[in-house]
N, C-alpha and C positions, 0 to 999 in steps of 0.2 A: 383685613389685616393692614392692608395701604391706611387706611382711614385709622385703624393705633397709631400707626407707627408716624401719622403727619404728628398726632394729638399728643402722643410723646415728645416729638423734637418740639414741638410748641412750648412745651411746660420746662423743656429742659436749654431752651434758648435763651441764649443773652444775647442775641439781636435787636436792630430797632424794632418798634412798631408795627412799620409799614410790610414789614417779613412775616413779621407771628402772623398778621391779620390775614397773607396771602396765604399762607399754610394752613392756616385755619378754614379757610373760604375751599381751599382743596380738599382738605378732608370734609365738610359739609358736604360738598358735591359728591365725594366716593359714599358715603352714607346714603345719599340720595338715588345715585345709582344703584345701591345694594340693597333698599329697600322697595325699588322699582322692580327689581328680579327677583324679589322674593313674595312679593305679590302674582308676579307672573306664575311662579313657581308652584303656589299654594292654590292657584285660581284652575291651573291646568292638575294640581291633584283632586282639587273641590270644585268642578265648575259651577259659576255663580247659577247658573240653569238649573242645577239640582237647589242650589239655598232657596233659591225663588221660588220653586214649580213644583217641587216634589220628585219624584223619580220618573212617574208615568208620561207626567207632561215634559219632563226634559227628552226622555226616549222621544216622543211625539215631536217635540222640536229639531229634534237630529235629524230623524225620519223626515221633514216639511224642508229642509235644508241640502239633501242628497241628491244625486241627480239619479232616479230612479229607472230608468230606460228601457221603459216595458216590463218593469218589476212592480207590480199590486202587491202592498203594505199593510197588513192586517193587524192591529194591535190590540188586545184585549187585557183588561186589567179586571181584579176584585178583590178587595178589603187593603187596596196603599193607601186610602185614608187614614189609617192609624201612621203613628210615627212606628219611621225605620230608623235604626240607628245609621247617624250619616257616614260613616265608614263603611257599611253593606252598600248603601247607595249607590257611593262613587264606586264602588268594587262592581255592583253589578250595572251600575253605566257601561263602564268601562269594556266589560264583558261583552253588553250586549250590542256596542259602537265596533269593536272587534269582529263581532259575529255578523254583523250587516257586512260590514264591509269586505270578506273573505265572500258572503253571498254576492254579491254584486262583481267581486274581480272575478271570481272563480268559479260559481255553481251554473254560470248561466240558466238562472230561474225566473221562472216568469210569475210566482208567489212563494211570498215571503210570509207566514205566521209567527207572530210575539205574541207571548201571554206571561201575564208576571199577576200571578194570586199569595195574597199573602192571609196562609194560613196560621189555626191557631201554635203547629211545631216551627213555623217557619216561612220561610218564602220559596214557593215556586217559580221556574223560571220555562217555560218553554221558545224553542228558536226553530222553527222546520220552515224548508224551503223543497219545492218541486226541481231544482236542478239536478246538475251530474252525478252528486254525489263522489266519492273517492274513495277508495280503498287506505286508510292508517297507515297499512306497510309502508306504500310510496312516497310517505310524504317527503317532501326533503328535508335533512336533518337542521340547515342552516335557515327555514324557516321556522321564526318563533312564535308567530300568532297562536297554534292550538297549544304550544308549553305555557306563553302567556295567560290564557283565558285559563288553564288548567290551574295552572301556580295561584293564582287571584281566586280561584273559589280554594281549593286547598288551604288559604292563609285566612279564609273565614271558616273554615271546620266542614265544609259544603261537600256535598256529590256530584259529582258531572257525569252523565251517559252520553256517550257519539253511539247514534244510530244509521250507520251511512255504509252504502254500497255505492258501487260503479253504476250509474245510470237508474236510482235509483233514489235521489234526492238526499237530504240532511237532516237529521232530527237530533238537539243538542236539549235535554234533562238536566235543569239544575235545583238543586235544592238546600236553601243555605238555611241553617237551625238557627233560629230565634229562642232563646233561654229570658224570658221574665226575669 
């Protein structure tokens, strides 16, 4: 909006020169800024790791990047060699960055299983960990990580299972429909 509004007074200036050109040189720079954040913006909806890698090896890169601390990382894939369409991807990135990191603050587990099969109705997604496990009633209402992860397959038409008791570990069931 800064960047019209210099581009406006420019065209509507009867000033010298040496004025348009600095108002000019201003709004090039506010443009420049705004298209510096808007790469930032579109990079953190689409990380460049998914356009590169694929799904599995971005998981795997996240995974290699965490400080895992006494947490053994198992990750199993079959049939994401086919194309996913890149909006499931980042969705279930995103999910699955979510779900590691809630294991590592919270479950205190010392194994971590991912599996993500892409079958022919859809993609699977499995998340199980040997920690504490939690009871759903307790959660606190002002934390939104499990609304988050929820709302994100919901807005792909998807199913989410929580299979989780008190001291009894974490098993998260997703499965988002692929339509041909």
């Amino acid at each position: 909006t800064a960047a019209w509004f210099n581009m406006q007074s420019v065209l509507n200036d009867n000033s010298n020169e040496t004025h348009k050109k600095q108002v000019f040189e201003n709004a090039l720079k506010l443009i420049d800024e705004s298209c510096k954040e808007i790469r930032i913006v579109s990079h953190n909806m689409m990380p460049n790791v998914l356009l590169k890698k694929g799904l599995v090896n971005a998981v795997k890169d996240f995974l290699s990047q965490i400080n895992k601390q006494g947490l053994n990382i198992n990750i199993e894939s079959d049939g994401l060699n086919k194309t996913i369409p890149a909006h499931i991807e980042a969705v279930l990135y995103r999910v699955i960055q979510e779900s590691v990191n809630n294991v590592i603050k919270h479950a205190n587990a010392t194994q971590l299983f991912i599996t993500l099969y892409n079958e022919a109705n859809g993609i699977d997604v499995m998340i199980e960990d040997d920690g504490k496990g939690f009871d759903r009633k307790h959660i606190k209402s002002d934390g939104i990580g499990l609304q988050n992860i929820e709302s994100r397959i919901k807005y792909l038409n998807g199913e989410i299972e929580w299979d989780t008791s008190e001291g009894n570990g974490t098993v998260i069931s997703i499965h988002i429909p692929i339509t041909a």
